[in-house]
C-alpha positions as CSV (number, residue, x, y, z in Angstrom):
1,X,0.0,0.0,0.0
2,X,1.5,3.2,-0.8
3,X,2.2,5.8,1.9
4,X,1.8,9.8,1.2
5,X,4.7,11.9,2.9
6,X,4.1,15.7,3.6
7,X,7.7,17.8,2.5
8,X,7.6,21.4,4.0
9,X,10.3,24.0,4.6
10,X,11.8,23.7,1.1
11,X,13.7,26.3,-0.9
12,X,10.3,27.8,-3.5
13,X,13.6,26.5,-5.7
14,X,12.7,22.6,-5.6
15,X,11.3,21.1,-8.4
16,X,9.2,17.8,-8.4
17,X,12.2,15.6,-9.7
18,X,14.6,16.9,-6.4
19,X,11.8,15.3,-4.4
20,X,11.9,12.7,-6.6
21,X,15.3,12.3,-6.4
22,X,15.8,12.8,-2.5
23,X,13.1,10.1,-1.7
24,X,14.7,7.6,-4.3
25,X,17.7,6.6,-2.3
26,X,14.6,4.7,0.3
27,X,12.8,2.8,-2.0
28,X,10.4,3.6,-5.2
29,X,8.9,6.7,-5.4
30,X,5.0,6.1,-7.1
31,X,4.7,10.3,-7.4
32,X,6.0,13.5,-5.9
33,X,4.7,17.0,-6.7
34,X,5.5,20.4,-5.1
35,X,2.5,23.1,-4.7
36,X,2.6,25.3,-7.1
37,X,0.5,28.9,-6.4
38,X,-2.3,29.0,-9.4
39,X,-1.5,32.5,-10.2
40,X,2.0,33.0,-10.0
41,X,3.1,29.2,-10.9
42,X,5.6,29.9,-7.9
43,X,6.4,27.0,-5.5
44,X,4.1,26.9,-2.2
45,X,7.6,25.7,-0.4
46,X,5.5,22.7,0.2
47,X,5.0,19.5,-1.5
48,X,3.8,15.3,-1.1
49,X,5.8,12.0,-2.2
50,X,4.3,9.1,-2.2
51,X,6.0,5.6,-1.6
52,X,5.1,2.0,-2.8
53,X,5.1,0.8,1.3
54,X,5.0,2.1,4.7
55,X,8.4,0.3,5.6
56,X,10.0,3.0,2.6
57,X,8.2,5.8,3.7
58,X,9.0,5.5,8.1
59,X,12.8,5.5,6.0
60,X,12.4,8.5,4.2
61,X,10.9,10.1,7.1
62,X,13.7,9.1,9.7
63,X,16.3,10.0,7.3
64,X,14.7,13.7,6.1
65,X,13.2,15.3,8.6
66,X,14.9,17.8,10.0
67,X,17.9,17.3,8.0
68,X,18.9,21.0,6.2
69,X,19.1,20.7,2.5
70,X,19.9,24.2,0.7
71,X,20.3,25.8,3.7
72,X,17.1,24.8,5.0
73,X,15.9,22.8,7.5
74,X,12.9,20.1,5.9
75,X,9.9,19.2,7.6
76,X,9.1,15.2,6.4
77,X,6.1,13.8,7.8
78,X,3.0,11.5,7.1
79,X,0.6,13.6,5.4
80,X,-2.9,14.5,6.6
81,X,-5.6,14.0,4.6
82,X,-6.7,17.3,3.6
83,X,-9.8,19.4,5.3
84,X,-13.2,20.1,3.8
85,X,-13.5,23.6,2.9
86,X,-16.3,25.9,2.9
87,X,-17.6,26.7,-0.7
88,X,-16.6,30.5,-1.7
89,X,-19.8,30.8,-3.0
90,X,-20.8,30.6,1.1
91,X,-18.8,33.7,2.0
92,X,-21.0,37.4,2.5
93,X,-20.3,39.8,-0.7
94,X,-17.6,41.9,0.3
95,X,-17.4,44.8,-1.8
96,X,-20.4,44.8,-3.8
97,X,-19.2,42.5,-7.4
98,X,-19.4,39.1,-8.1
């Protein structure tokens, strides 16, 4: 079963593949993507990987959390799944236009 890993802290200079590539040396990666903003395209500094077992991704978590790479610190963890959010349709109008 695979196992989604939460990557925060990273330089807005990773690309997919350097998560990719970091995550490889613990087993097979199945995906990894870093958060992109929709209207800049800028990285988020934030990003998931996911990895074919659970036994791979404990490694990749012992091994790269808290470790600095590019002169930052990561933050590796199991990811959460993510919570419901509120329609925006739901909020009041603020500022009178649609």
């Amino acid at each position: 079963m695979a196992k989604k890993l939460f990557f925060g802290n990273l330089p807005y200079s990773t690309k997919d593949e350097d998560l990719q590539r970091a995550a490889a040396e613990f087993g097979t990666v199945e995906s990894a993507t870093i958060i992109s903003d929709r209207m800049s395209g800028r990285s988020k500094g934030f990003g998931f990987v996911e990895m074919s077992t659970e036994e791979e991704a404990k490694q990749v978590v012992e091994a790269l959390n808290g470790k600095e790479i590019d002169g930052r610190k990561w933050i590796v963890s199991e990811a959460r799944p993510q919570e419901e959010r509120r329609d925006r349709g739901d909020r009041p109008n603020r500022g009178g236009r649609y």
